[in-house]
MOPAC internal coordinates of N, CA, C and O (Angstrom, degrees):
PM7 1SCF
backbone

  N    0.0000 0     0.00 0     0.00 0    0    0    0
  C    1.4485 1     0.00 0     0.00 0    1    0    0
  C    1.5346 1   107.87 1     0.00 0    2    1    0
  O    1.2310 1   120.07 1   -47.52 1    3    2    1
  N    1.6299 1   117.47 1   132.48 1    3    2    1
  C    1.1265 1    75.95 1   167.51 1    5    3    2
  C    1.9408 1   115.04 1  -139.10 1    6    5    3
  O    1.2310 1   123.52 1    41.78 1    7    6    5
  N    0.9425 1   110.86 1  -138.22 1    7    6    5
  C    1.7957 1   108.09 1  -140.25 1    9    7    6
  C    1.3385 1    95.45 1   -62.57 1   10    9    7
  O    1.2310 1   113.59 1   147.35 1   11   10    9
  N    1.6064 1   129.74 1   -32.65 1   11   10    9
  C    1.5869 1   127.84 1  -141.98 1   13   11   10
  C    1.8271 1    93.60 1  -103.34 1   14   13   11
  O    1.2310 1   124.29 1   158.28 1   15   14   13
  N    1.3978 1   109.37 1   -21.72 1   15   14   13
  C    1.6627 1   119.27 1  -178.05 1   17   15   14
  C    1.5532 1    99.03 1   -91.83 1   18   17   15
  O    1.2310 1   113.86 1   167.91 1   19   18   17
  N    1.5445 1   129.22 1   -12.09 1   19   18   17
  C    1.5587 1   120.18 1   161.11 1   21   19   18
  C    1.5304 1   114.66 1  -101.55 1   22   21   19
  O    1.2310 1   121.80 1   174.70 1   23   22   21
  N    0.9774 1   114.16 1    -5.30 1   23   22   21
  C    1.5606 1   115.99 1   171.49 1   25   23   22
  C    1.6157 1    96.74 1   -85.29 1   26   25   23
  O    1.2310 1   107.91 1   146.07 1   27   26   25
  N    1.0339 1   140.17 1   -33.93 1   27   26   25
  C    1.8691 1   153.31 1   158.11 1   29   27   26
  C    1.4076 1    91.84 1   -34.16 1   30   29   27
  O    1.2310 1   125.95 1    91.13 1   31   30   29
  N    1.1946 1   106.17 1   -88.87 1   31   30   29
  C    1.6444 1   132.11 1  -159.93 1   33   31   30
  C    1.7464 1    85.75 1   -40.05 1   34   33   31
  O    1.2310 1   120.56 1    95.85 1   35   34   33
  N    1.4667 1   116.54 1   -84.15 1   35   34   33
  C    1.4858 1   112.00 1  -163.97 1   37   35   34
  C    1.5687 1   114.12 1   -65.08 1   38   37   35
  O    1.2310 1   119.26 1   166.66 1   39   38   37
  N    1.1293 1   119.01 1   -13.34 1   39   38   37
  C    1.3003 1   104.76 1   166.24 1   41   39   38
  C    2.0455 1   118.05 1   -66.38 1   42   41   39
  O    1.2310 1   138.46 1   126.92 1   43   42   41
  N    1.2776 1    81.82 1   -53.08 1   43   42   41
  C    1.8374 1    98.83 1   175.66 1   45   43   42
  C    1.7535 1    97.48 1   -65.53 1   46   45   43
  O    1.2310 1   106.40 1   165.84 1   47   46   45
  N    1.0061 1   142.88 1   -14.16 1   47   46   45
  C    1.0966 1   130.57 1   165.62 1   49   47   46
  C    1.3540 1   105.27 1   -64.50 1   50   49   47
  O    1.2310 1   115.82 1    94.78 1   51   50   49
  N    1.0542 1   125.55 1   -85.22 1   51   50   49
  C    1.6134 1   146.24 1  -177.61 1   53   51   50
  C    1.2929 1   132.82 1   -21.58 1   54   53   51
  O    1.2310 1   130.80 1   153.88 1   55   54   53
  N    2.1206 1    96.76 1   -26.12 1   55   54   53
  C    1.2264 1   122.27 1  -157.34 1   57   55   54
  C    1.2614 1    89.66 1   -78.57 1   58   57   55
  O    1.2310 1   122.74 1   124.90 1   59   58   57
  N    1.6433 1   112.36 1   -55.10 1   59   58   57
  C    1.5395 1   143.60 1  -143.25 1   61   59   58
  C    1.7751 1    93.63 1   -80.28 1   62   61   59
  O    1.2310 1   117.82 1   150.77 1   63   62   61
  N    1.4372 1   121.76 1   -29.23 1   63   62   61
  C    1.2414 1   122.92 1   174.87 1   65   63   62
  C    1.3539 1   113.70 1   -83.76 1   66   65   63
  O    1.2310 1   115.05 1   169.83 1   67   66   65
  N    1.7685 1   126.99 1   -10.17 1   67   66   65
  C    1.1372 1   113.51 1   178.65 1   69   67   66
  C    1.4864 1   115.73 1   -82.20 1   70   69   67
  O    1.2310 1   137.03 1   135.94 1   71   70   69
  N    2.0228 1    84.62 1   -44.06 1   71   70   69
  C    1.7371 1   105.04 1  -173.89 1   73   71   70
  C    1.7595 1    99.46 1   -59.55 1   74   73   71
  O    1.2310 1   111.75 1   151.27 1   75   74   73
  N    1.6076 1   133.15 1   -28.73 1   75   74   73
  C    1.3885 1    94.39 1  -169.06 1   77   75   74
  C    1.5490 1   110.21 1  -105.04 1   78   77   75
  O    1.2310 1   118.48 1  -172.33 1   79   78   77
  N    1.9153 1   120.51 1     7.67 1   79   78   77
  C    1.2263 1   118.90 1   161.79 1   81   79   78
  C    1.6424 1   105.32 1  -128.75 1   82   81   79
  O    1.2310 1   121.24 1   -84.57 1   83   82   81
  N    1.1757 1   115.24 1    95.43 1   83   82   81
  C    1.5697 1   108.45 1  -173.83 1   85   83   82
  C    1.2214 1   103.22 1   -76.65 1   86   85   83
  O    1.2310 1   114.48 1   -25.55 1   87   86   85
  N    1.3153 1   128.07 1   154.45 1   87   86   85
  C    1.7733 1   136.92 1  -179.92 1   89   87   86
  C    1.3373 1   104.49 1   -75.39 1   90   89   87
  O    1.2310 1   112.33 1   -16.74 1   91   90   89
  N    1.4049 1   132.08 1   163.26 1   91   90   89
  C    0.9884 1   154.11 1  -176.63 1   93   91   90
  C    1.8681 1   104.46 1   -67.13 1   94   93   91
  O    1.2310 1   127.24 1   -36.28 1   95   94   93
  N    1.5089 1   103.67 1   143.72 1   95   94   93
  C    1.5890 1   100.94 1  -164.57 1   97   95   94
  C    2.0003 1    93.83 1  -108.53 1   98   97   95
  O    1.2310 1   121.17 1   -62.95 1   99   98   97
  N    1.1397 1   115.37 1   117.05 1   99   98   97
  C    1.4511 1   112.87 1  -166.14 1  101   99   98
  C    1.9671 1    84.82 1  -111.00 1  102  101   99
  O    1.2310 1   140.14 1   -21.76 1  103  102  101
  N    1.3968 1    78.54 1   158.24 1  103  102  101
  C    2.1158 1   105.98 1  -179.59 1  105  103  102
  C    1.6856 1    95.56 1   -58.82 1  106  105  103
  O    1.2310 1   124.62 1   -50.17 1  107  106  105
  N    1.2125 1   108.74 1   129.83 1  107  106  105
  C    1.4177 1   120.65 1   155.74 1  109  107  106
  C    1.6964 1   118.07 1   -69.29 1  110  109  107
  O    1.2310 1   120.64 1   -37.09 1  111  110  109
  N    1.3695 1   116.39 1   142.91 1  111  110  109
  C    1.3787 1   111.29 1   173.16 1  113  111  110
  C    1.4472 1   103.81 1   -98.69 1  114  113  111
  O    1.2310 1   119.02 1   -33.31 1  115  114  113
  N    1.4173 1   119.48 1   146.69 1  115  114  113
  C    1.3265 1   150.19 1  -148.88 1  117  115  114
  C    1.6102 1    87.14 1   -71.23 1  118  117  115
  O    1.2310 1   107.79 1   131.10 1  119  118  117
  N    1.2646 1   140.39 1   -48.90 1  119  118  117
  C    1.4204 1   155.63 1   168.60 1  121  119  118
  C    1.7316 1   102.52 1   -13.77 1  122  121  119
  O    1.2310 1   148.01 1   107.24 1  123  122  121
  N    1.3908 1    63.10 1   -72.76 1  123  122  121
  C    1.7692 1    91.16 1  -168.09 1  125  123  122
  C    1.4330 1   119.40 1   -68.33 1  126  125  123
  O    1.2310 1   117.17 1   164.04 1  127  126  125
  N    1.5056 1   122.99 1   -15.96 1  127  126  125
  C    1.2931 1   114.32 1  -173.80 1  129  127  126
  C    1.7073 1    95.22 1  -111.47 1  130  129  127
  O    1.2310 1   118.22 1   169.29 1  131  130  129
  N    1.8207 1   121.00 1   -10.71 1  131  130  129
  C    1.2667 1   116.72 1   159.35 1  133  131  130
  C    1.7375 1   109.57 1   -64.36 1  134  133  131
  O    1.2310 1   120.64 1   116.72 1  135  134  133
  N    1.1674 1   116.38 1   -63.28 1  135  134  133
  C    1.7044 1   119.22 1   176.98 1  137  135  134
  C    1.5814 1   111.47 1   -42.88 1  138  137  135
  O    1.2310 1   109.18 1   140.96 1  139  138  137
  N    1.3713 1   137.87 1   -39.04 1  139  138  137
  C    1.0278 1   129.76 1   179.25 1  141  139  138
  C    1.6197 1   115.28 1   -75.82 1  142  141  139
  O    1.2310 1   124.17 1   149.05 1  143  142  141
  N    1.1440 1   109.61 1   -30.95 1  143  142  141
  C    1.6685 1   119.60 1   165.09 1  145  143  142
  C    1.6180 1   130.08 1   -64.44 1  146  145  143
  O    1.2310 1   130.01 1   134.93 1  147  146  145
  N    1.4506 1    98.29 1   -45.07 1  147  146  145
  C    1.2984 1    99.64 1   156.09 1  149  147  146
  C    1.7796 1   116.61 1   -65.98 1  150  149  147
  O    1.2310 1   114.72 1   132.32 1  151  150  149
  N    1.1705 1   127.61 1   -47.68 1  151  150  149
  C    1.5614 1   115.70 1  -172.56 1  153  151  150
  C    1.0230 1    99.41 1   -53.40 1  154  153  151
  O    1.2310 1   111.69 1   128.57 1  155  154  153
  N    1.6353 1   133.27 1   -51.43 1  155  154  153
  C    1.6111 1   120.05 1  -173.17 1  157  155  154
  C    1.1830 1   112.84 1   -59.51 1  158  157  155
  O    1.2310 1   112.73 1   139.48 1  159  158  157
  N    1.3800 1   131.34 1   -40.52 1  159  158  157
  C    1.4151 1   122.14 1  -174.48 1  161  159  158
  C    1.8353 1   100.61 1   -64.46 1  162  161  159
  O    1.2310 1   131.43 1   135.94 1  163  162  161
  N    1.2723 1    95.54 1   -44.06 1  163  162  161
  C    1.7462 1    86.24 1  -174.89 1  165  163  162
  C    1.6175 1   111.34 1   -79.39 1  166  165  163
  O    1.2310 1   112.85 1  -168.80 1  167  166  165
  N    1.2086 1   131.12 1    11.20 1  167  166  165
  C    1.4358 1   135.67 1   155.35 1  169  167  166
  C    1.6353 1   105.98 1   -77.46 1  170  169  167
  O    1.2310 1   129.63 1   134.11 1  171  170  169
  N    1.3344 1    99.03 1   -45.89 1  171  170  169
  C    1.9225 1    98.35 1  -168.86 1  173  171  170
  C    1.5722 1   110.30 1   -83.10 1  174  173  171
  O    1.2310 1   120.91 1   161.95 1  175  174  173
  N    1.4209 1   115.86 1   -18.05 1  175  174  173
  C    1.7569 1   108.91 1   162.57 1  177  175  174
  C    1.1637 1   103.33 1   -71.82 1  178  177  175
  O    1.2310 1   110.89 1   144.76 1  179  178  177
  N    1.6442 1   134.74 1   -35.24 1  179  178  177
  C    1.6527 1   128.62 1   178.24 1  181  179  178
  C    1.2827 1   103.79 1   -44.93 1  182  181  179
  O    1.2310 1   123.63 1   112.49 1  183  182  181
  N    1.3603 1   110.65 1   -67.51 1  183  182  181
  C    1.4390 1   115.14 1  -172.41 1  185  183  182
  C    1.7170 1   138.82 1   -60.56 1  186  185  183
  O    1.2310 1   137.77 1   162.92 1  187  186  185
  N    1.5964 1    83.17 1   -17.08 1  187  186  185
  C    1.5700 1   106.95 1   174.72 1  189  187  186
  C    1.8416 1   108.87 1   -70.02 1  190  189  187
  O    1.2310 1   128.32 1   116.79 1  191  190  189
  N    1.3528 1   101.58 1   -63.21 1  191  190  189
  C    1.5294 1   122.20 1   175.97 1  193  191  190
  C    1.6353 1    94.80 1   -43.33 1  194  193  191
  O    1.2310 1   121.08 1   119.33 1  195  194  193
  N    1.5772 1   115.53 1   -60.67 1  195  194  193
  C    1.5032 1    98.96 1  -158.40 1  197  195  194
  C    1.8628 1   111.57 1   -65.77 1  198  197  195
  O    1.2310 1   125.18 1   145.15 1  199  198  197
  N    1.2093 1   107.65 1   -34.85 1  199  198  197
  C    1.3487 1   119.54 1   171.57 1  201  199  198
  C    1.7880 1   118.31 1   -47.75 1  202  201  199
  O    1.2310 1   125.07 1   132.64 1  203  202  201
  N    1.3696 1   107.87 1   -47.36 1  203  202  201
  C    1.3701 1   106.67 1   166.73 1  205  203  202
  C    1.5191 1   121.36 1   -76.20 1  206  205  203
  O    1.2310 1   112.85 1  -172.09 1  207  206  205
  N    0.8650 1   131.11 1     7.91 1  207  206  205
  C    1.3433 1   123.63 1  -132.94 1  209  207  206
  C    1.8898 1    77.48 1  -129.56 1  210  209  207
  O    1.2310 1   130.92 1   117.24 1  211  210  209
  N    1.2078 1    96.54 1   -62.76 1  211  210  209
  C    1.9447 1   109.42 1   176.68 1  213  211  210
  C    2.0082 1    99.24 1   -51.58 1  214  213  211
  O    1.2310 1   127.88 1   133.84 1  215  214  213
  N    1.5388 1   102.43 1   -46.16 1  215  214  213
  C    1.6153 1    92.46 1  -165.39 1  217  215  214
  C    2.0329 1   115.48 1   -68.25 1  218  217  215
  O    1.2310 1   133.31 1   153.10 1  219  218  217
  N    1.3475 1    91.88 1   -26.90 1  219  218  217
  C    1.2841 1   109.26 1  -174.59 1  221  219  218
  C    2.0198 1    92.58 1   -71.56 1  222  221  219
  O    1.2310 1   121.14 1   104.51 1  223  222  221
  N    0.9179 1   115.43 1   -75.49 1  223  222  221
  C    1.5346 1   126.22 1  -179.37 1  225  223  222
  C    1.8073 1   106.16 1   -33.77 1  226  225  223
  O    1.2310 1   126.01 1   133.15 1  227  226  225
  N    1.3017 1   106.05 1   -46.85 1  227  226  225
  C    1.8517 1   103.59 1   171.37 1  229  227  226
  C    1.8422 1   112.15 1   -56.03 1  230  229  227
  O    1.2310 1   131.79 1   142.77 1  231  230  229
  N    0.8457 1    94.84 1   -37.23 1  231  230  229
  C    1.6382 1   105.90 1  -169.04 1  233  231  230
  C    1.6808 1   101.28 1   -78.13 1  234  233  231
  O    1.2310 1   125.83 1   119.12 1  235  234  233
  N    1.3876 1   106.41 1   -60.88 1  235  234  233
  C    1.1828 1    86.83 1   156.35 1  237  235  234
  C    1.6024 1   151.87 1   -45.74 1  238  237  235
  O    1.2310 1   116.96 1   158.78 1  239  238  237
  N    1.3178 1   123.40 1   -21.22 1  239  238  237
  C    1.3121 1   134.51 1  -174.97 1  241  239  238
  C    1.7109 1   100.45 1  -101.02 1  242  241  239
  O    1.2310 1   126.47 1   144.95 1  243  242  241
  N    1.6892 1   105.16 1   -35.05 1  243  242  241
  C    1.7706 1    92.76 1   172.59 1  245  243  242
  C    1.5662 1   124.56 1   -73.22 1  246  245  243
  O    1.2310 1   130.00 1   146.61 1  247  246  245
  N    1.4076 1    98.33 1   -33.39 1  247  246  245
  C    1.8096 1   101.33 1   157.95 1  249  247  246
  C    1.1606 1   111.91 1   -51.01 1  250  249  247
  O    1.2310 1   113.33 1   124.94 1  251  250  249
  N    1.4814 1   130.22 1   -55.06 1  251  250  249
  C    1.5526 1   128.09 1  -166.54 1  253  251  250
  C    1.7784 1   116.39 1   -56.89 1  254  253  251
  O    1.2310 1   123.50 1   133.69 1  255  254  253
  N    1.5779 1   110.90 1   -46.31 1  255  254  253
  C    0.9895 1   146.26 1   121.39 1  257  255  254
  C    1.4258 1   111.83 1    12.44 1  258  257  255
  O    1.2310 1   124.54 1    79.65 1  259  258  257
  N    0.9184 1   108.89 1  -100.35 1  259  258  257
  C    1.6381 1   123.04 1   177.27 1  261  259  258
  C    1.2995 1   126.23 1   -44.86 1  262  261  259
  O    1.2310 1   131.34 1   119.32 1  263  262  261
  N    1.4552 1    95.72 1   -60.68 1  263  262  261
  C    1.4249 1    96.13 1   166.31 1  265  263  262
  C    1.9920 1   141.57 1   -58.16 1  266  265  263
  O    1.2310 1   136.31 1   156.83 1  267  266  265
  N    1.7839 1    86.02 1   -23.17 1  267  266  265
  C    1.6664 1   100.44 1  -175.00 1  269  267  266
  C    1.4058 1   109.02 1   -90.07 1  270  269  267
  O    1.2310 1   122.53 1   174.59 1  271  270  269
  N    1.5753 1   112.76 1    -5.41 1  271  270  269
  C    1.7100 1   126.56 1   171.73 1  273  271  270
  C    1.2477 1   107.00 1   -66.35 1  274  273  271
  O    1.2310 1   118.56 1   141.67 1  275  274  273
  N    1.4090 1   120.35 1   -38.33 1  275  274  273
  C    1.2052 1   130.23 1  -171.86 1  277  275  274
  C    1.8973 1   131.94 1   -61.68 1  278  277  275
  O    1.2310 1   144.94 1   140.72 1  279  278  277
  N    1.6951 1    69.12 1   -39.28 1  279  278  277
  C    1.9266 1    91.70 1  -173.65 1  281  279  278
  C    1.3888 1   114.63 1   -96.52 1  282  281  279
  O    1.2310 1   115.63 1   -11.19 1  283  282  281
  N    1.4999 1   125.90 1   168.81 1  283  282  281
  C    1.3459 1   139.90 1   168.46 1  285  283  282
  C    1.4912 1   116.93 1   -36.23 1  286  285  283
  O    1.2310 1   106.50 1   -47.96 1  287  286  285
  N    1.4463 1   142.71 1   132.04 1  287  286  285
  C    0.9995 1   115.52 1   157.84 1  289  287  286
  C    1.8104 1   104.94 1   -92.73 1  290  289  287
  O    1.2310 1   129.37 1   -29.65 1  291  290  289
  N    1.5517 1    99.55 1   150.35 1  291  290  289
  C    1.4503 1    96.89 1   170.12 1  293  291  290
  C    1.5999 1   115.41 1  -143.46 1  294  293  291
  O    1.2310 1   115.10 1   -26.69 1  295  294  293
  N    0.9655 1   126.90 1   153.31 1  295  294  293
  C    1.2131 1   148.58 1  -108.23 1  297  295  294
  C    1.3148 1   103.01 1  -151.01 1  298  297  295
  O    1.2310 1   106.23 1   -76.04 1  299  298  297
  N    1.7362 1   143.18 1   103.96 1  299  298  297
  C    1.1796 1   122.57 1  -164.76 1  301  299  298
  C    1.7371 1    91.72 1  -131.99 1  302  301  299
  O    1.2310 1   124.57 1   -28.82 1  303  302  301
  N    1.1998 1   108.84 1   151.18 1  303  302  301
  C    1.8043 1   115.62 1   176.45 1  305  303  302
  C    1.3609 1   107.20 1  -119.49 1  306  305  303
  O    1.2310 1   112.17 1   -42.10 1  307  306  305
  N    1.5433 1   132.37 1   137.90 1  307  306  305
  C    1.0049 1   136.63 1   176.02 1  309  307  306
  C    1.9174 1   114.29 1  -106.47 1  310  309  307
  O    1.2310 1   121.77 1   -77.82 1  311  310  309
  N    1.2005 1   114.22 1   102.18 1  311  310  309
  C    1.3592 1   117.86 1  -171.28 1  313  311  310
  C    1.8924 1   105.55 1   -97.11 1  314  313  311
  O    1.2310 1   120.34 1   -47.98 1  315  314  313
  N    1.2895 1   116.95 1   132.02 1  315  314  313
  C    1.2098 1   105.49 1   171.91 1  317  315  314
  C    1.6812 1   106.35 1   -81.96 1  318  317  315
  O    1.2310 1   121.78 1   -27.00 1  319  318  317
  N    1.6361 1   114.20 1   153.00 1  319  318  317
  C    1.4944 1   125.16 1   177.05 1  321  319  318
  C    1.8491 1    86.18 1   -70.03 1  322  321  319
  O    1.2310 1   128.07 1   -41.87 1  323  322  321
  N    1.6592 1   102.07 1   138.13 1  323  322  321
  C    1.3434 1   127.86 1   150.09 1  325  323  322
  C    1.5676 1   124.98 1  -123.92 1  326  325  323
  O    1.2310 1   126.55 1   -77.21 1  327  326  325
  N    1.3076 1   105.01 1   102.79 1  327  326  325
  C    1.6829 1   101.55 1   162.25 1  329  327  326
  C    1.5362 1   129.71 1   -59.51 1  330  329  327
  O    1.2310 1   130.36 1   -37.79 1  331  330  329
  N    1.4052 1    97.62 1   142.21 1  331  330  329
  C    1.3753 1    93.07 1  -168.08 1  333  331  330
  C    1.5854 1    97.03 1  -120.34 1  334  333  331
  O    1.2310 1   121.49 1   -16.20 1  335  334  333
  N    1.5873 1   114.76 1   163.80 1  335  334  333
  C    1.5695 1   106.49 1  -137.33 1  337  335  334
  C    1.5518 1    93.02 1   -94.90 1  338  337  335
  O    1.2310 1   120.10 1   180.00 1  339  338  337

């Protein structure tokens, strides 16, 4: 047997022992269900910020974009001076 097909087995054990005696459901303290409310809200401004932050940055690069379609490209080479004897 091996390790990843008994971590299966006892997981699905455990499951089947919760689903057919579930534990007792005790009162939440107000603490605790304020702290968990705040992390979600402060998970979904994370996600808010990163979301704007990417949409603003696209727009930015298709303006840049747009505009550099327009113009010359140019092309510059940097040669060092050599004396010759």
């Amino acid at each position: 047997m091996t390790f990843k097909r008994l971590v299966c087995i006892v997981l699905l054990a455990t499951l089947t022992a919760v689903v057919a005696k579930p534990a007792r459901a005790e009162a939440m303290d107000p603490n605790t269900i304020l702290i968990i409310v705040g992390a979600g809200v402060a998970v979904v401004a994370v996600i808010a910020v990163v979301i704007i932050a990417n949409a603003s940055e696209g727009r930015r690069r298709s303006t840049a974009a747009s505009a550099a379609a327009g113009a010359p490209t140019v092309v510059v080479f940097q040669t060092t001076a050599i004396e010759s004897p």
